[in-house]
Structures are given as structure tokens and as C-alpha cells.
C-alpha positions in Angstrom: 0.0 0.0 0.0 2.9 2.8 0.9 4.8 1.5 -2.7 1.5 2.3 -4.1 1.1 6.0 -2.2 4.8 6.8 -2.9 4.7 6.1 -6.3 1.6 8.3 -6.3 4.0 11.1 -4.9 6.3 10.4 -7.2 4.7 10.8 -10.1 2.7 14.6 -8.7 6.5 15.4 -7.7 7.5 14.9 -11.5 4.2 16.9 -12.3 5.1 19.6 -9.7 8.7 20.0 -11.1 7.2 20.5 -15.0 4.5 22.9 -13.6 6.0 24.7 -10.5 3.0 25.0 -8.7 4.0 22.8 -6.1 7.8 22.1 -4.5 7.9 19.5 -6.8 11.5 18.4 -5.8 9.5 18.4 -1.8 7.4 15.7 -3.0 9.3 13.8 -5.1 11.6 13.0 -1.4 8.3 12.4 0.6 7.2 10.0 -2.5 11.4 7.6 -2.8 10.7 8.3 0.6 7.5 6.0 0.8 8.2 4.2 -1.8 11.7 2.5 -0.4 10.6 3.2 3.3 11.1 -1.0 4.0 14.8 -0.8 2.8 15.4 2.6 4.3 16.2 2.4 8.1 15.8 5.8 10.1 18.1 5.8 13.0 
């Protein structure tokens, strides 16, 4: 379900950095950030 939802972010971040409406660069980390949260490990 969060692969699903990141991608999601992913692909509005990639909108958001064609049309600079939104910090599209913001939400393209909050998307990677979802989509790879079970191999990232936050200390």
C-alpha cells in the first residue's frame, strides 16, 4: 500500500517540477521516501 502511495508522490512530484505550482523536488523525497521506506532504516 505505501509502494502504491509513494509512487503516487512520485509521479505529482515529477508533475510539480514540469508545472512549478507545487515544490515539486518536496514531494518527489516524501514520494522515494515511501516508496523505499522497507529498505530505508531511520536511525
Amino acid at each position: 500500500m505505501g509502494r502504491i502511495i509513494g509512487f503516487g508522490f512520485i509521479l505529482v512530484g515529477l508533475l510539480g517540477l514540469l508545472l512549478p505550482i507545487l515544490p515539486g523536488w518536496l514531494i518527489l523525497l516524501l514520494g522515494f521516501n515511501l516508496f523505499f521506506r522497507k529498505r530505508i532504516t531511520l536511525k
